[in-house]
N, C-alpha and C positions, 0 to 999 in steps of 0.2 A: 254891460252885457244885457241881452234883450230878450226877457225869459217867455216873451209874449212869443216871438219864434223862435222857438227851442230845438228846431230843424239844423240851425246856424251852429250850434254848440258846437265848440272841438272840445271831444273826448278825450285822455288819458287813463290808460289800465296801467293800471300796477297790478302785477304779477297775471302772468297768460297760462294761469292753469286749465282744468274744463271749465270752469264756471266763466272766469274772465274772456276767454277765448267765445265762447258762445255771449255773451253780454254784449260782450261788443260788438260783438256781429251783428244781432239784434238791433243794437243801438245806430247799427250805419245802417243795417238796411231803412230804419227809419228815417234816414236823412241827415243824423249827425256826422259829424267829419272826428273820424280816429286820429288824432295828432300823434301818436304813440303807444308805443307798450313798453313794461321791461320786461327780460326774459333772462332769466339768469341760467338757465341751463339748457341745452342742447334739444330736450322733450319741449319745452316750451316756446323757444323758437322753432321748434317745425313746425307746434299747433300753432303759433302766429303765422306763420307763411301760407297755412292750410287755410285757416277761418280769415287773416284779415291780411290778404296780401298785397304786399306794395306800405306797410307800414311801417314806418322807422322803428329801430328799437334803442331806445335809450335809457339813461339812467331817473332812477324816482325825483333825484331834485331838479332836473333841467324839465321833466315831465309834469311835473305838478308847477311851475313857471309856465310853461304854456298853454296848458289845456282850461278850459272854463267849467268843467266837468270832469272830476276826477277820480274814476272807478277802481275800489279798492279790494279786491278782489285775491289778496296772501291769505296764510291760512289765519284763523282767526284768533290765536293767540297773537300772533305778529302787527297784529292792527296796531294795538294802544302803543306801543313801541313806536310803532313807525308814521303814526298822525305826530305823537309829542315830537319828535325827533326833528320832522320836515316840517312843523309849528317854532320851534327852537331857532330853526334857518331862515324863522320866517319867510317860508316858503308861499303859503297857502295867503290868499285876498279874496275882499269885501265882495262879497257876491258871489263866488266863487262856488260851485257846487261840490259836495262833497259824500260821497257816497260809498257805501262797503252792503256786502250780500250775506253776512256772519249772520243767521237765526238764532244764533242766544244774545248776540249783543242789540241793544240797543242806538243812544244816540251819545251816551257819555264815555265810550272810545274815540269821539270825535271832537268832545268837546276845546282840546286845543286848537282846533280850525273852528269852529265857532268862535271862539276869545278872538278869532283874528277876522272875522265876520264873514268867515263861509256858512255857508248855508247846508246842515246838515240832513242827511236822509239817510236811512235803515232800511233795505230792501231784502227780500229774503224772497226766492221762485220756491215752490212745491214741486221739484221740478230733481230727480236722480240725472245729472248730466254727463254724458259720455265724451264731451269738448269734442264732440265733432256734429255734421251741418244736420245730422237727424235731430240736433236736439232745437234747431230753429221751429219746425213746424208745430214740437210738442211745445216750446215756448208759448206758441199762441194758444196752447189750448188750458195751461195753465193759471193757476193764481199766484200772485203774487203781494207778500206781504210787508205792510209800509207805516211805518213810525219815521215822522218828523214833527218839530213844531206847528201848532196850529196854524199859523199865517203863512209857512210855504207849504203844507199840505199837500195844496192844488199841484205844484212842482214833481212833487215825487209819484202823485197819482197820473199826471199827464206823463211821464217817461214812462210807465208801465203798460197805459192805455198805447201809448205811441208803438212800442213795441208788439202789442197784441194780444197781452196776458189779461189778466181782468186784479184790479186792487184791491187787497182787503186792508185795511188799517187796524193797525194794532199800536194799544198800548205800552208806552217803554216796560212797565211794570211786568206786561203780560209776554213779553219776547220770550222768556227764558222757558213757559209751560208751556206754549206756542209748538217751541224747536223741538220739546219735549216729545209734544203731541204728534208732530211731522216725522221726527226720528222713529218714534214707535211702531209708528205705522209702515215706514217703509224700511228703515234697518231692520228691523226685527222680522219682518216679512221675507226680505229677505235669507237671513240665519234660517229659518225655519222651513223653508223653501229647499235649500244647500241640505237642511238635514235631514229634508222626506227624500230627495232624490240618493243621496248617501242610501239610505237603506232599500230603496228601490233597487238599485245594483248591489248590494246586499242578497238580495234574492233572487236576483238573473235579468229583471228586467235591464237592457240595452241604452233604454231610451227613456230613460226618467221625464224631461221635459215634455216628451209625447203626449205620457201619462196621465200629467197632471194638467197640464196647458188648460184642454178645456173645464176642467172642476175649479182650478185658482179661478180663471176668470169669471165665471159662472159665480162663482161665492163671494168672488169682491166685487161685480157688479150689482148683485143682488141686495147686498148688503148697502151698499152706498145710495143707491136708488131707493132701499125699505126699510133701512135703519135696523137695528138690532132686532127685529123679530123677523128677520130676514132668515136668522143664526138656524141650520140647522144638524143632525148628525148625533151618535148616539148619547152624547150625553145632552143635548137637546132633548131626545125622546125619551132620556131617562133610562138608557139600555145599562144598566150596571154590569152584567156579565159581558159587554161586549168592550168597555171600558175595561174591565178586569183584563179579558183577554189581553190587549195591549197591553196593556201596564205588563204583563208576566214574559208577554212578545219579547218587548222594550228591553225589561230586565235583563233576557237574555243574550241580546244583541248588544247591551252593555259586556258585556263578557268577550265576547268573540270582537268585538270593533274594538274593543280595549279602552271602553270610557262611557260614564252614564250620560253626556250631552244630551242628548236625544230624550233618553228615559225625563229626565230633569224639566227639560222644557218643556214636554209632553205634560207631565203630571202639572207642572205650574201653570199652565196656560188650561189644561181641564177644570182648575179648582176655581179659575176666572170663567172659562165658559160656563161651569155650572151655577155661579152667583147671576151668571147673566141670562142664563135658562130662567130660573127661580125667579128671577123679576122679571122675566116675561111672561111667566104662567105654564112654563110647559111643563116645567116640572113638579112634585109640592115639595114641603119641608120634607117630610120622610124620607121621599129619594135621593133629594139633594142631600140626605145628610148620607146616607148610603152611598151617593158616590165621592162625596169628598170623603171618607174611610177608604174607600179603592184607590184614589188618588193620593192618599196621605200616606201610603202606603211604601216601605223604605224600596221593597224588593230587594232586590239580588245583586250587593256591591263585590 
């Protein structure tokens, strides 16, 4: 196999969920050839027929016998299972590429296709995918993150570059703080998001997303482009009695929603933004200590 033109590759996906489904798309619009996918259930053959159509769909062990690049793309407990498994069938060969998109795993899920001298890569997009073709253009604008061995390196950096993303490399060690870091920011954002717009309809407003639309973007732009002193808002400015108010808000709308969610995350995530006021100066010790007392605060269970 001829990894100088990596144009050539025939791809195989294993498993055509969003992620798979959009990878590979990716991966052909860049000039590789999709040899197959599996699709074990009826959602995922119609995302194969949607993102890569005209693709056979066959089984993992006649798939990984043909493909020269093998994207593994189940959910990520199923990995290690299922490299030993089709390692065992001695499936997997010398040169052979071997690759999965799991952000906490590393390279030692794979290491039974290494034993048999495939060539391992850990790739992970920054990337919330909807397996469908909008998530092609966000691809490109994407990072994408990349643990292999030092001497194919270049490999797993040119299949990202190919595709249009930009590579960062990470250490196997550092995968697990990495996904950590990635999950944080965007699961939790999420959560938080679902529970401003909840109590928005709470109060009549229609259109939660309206609402907010321009303030998220405005505050995660800002923040991203000016780093942490970007942060603004009353416990930024040290408002304790405006803080209070919510907090007792909060309380009460735990009562009538039937659950402190809200209240909880609120107060946990003030007691972080105020440690992160205080090291940026906006605040002093005194206030800071004045609003984590607001924040520490049980309220109304």
């Amino acid at each position: 196999m001829n990894h100088e033109d990596s144009t050539r590759l025939g791809v195989g996906v294993i498993g055509v969920g969003k992620v798979g489904a959009v990878m590979g798309a990716a991966l052909r619009e860049a000039g590789h050839q999709i040899v197959g996918v599996t699709a074990g259930s009826q959602a995922s053959r119609d995302r194969a027929d949607a993102m890569l159509p005209g693709t056979p769909v066959l089984d993992a062990d006649t798939l990984v016998q043909r493909a020269e690049l093998v994207l593994l793309t189940v959910p990520d407990d199923e990995i290690a299972p299922l490299v030993s498994g089709l390692a065992a069938l001695g499936r997997f060969s010398a040169g052979q590429i071997v690759v999965h998109c799991a952000g906490r795993h590393g390279l030692d899920v794979l290491a039974p296709a290494s034993a048999a001298g495939a060539i391992p890569i850990a790739l992970h997009p920054s990337l919330a995918f909807t397996g469908t073709s909008m998530d092609l253009p966000r691809l490109r604008e994407t990072t994408i993150g990349v643990t292999a061995p030092k001497p194919v390196l270049p490999i797993g950096q040119a299949l990202v570059v190919e595709i249009g993303a930009e590579p960062v490399v990470l250490r196997e060690a550092d995968r697990a703080l990495y996904h950590a870091a990635i999950a944080h920011a965007a699961n939790h954002t999420a959560a938080i998001l679902s529970q401003a717009m909840d109590v928005l309809r709470e109060v009549g407003v229609e259109d939660p997303a309206r609402v907010l639309s321009s303030l998220v973007h405005a505050s995660a732009s800002n923040i991203l482009q000016s780093g942490p002193r970007a942060l603004t808002g009353p416990v930024s400015r040290g408002d304790v009695g405006t803080v209070r108010a919510h907090v007792e808000a909060l309380a009460e709308y735990a009562l009538t929603a039937g659950g402190t969610e809200v209240r909880d995350s609120y107060t946990a995530l003030g007691r972080a933004t105020t440690a992160r006021a205080l090291a940026n100066g906006t605040v002093d010790q005194q206030r800071a200590a004045a609003l984590m007392d607001v924040l520490g605060e049980s309220g109304c269970d």
